[in-house]
C-alpha angles and dihedrals in degrees: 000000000000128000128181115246137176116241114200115201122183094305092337121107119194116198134200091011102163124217112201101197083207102075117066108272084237075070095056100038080052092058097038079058085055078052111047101004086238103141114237100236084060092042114107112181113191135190137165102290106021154348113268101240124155090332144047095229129124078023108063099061091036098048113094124194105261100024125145108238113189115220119192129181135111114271122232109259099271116224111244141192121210120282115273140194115254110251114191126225093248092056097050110096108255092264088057086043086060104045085053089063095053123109110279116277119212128255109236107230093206112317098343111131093110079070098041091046093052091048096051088046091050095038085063101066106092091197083065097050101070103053093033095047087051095044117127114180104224132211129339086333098146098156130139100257097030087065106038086049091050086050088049093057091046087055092046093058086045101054089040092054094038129098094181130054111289119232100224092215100139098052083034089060089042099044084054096039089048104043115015104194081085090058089068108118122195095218129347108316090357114114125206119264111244142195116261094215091071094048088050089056105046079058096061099039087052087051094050098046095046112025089036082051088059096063095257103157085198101073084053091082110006098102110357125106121184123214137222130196124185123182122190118219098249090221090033110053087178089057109085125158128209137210130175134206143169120224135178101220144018108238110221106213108217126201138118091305116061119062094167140061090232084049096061093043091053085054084049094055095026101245130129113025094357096053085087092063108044105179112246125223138194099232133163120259116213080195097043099036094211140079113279140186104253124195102223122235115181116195127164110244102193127011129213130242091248112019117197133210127219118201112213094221103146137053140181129263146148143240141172086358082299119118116221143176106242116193129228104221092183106134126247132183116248105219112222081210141023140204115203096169095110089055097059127093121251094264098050096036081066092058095057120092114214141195124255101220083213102052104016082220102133110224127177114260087227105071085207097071098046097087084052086053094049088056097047101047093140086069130100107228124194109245093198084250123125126199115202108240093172157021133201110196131189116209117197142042115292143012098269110056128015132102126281121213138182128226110184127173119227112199146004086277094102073218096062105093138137131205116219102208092173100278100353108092113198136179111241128177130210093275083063088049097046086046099072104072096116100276091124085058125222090326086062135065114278123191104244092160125036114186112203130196128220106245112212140188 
C-alpha cells in the first residue's frame, strides 16, 4: 500500500513524496535526507496523533493521500559551488552541447572520489540494476550490508532520473555509519582520503550477502573465481593434492619484469618464464600420510561474469619512523581484450566455446561436447575472452592522497568511452585508455583497478 503526501519543512514544501507502507520507515527518512540533507537520526516527522519513529503505527491508518506532514530537524551544511549565471543549452558551443548530454557525474562531498569512481564503475554492470532495483529491505533488518545496499539503489534511481550531476549523501552517511574507518577525518569537516579498492569491495560483499540472499542466480557468478591449487608430490608424480578457494579479484605483481598485463598473470599462475621456478611447498598427503614437498600449480576453476584486475602499485615503507604508501609508477599495458583460457583448469577449459581464427566459427576444445553445443545453439556460452569495460585510475604519489577517476566504456565501438572526473563527465577513445598504463607517471592517471567482461558466444 502506497499513498502521495506533502511534507512541509521550515519554508519548504515537497509534493507528491510517496510513502510505500511496505519498505522499512529507516527507508523513507533516508530518502527525506536525499530531500531536504537533514540527517534521519535529527528528522522528526509529526502528525496529529504521533511522531513516526521504528514503526508506521499509529501512522498507517491515520495518513490520508494528499495530507500535509511537518517535518522538522537542522540540515547538514550542503557543499556548494559560487553562484552562476544560468546559461541555457542552446547557448552552450556544440562541444559544450555534447558534454550536457552525457550520463550524470557525482558531486564529491570532500575527498571522496575513491567512493564516486567505484559507483560509476559499478553502475555500469546491467546484470546489478534489476535486484537491486527491486530490492525492498524487509523488517528490522539494520545490518551493514542491508543498509548500504538499500542507499545504493536510492542512488541508482537517482542517477538514472537525473540530468545534472547526483550528491551521493545518503550512501556517503551509511558508508560512515557502517564502517567508520571512512568517518576519519584529517582536520575539522575534512574527511580521510581512502582506497578505492576497499570500498570496492564493501560494495560487492554487500551485493553478494543481500541481493544473493534474495534468490537472484545471477550473484551466483558475477564476481566470484574459484581457485584451484594442485601440488604434485616431488618423489610421486601420481600424488597430487587439491584445494579449492573463491576469491573476488586476480593481483597483478609489478617490477622490473613485467611490462604486460599477461606478463604479470603468468607470474601469477606460474607459466611462461616463471614455469621454470614453481614454487615448492611442504603439504600434507592423504596417500602418503605424511607431510610431502608439493610443486604448486594455481588454475582458475570457474570464471565470473565480469573479472577484475588489481594492480599492485603501492607498498608499504617507512620513513622517519613514519609509515607510508609508495607508488610503483612502472608502466604496464592495459589489454582491450583478454584470454584467460590458458589459465583455467582442464574441466572448465571444456566448457568454454572458442573461436576458430579460420573460420571464426567458436567450437568447444573438448570434441565431446561439440555435439551438446550444436543442440543448444540458443545459449550464450563463456569463451573464456574478456573485453575491458572500465578503468579505475589513481593519480598522485601515495595511498593516501591522491585523485580517483573513472574510465567506462559505453558501447560495443572499442572508441566509445567516458571519463568520470567527480562531477565532469568527458568523451575518451581507446588511445586515452591505452594511455593509461602508467607512461604520465605518478602526476598522470595510472590504471589501479581494471574491470574485465565475459565475452560469449
Amino acid at each position: 500500500m502506497s499513498i502521495v503526501v506533502e511534507i512541509k519543512w521550515g519554508n519548504n514544501i515537497y509534493k507528491d513524496v510517496s510513502i510505500d507502507f511496505n519498505e522499512d520507515p529507516s527507508d523513507f527518512k533516508a530518502r527525506l535526507f536525499s530531500l531536504t540533507n537533514v540527517p534521519p537520526d535529527r528528522q522528526k516527522l509529526m502528525l496529529k496523533g504521533g511522531v513516526l519513529k521504528d514503526t508506521w503505527a499509529p501512522f498507517k491508518n491515520s495518513i490520508k493521500t494528499g495530507q500535509k506532514l511537518m517535518l522538522t530537524g537542522t540540515a547538514d551544511a550542503v557543499i556548494s559551488g559560487p553562484t552562476k549565471e544560468t546559461i541555457f543549452l542552446e547557448d552552450l558551443p556544440v562541444e559544450e552541447q555534447s558534454a550536457a548530454l552525457f550520463p550524470p557525474g557525482l558531486k564529491n562531498l570532500g575527498n571522496t572520489c575513491y567512493m564516486n569512481s567505484s559507483i560509476q564503475c559499478l553502475h555500469s554492470i546491467e546484470e546489478l540494476k534489476e535486484p537491486l532495483g527491486k530490492y525492498i529491505k524487509l523488517g528490522q533488518n539494520y545490518s551493514s550490508e542491508a543498509n548500504m545496499i538499500a542507499s545504493a539503489r536510492d542512488l541508482w534511481r537517482q542517477i538514472g532520473d537525473a540530468r545534472s550531476s547526483v550528491a551521493p549523501n545518503e550512501l556517503w552517511q551509511q558508508l560512515r555509519t557502517n564502517h567508520v574507518r571512512f568517518d576519519e577525518q584529517v582536520r575539522p569537516g575534512v574527511y580521510q582520503q581512502h582506497d578505492a579498492e576497499e570500498f570496492l569491495s564493501i560494495m560487492v560483499q554487500s551485493f553478494k550477502a543481500i541481493l544473493g540472499s534474495t534468490g537472484s542466480k545471477v550473484m551466483d557468478s558475477l564476481f566470484d573465481i574459484e581457485m584451484e591449487e594442485s601440488f604434485t608430490n616431488v618423489e610421486d608424480k601420481t600424488d597430487v593434492i587439491k584445494r579449492k578457494s573463491v576469491e573476488s579479484k586476480l593481483i597483478c605483481s609489478i617490477d622490473d619484469k613485467i611490462a604486460h598485463t599477461t606478463d604479470s598473470l603468468d607470474r601469477l599462475f606460474g607459466m611462461g618464464a616463471s614455469a621454470d621456478s614453481k614454487e615448492v611447498l611442504e603439504v600434507f598427503s592423504q596417500k602418503a600420510n605424511k607431510n610431502i614437498q608439493g610443486t604448486k600449480e594455481i588454475k582458475m576453476n570457474k570464471v565470473p561474469t565480469y573479472l577484475t584486475l588489481q594492480y599492485s602499485r603501492f607498498f608499504i615503507k617507512r620513513k622517519e619512523g613514519e609509515v607510508i604508501s609508495v607508488k610503483i609508477t612502472k608502466p604496464v599495458d592495459i589489454p582491450m581484450s583478454l584470454d584467460v583460457y590458458k589459465f583455467c583448469t582442464p574441466s572448465l577449459q571444456s566448457t568454454l566455446k572458442r573461436e576458430s581464427t579460420d573460420t571464426k566459427k567458436a567450437v568447444v576444445e573438448n570434441k565431446d561436447e561439440i555435439m551438446e553445443v550444436e543442440e543448444n545453439k540458443g545459449e550464450k556460452t563463456p569463451t573464456g575472452v574478456y573485453d575491458l569495460y572500465a578503468v579505475l585510475t589513481h593519480q598522485g604519489r601515495s595511498l593516501q592522497g591522491g585523485h580517483y577517476v573513472a574510465f567506462v566504456r559505453q558501447s560495443s565501438d572499442e572508441n566509445d568511452w567516458l571519463c568520470f572526473d567527480d562531477e565532469k563527465v568527458s568523451p575518451k577513445k581507446a588511445n586515452d585508455v591505452k594511455n593509461l598504463s602508467g607512461m604520465g607517471g605518478a602526476d598522470g592517471h595510472i590504471a589501479y583497478l581494471c574491470f574485465y567482461r565475459a565475452r560469449l558466444a
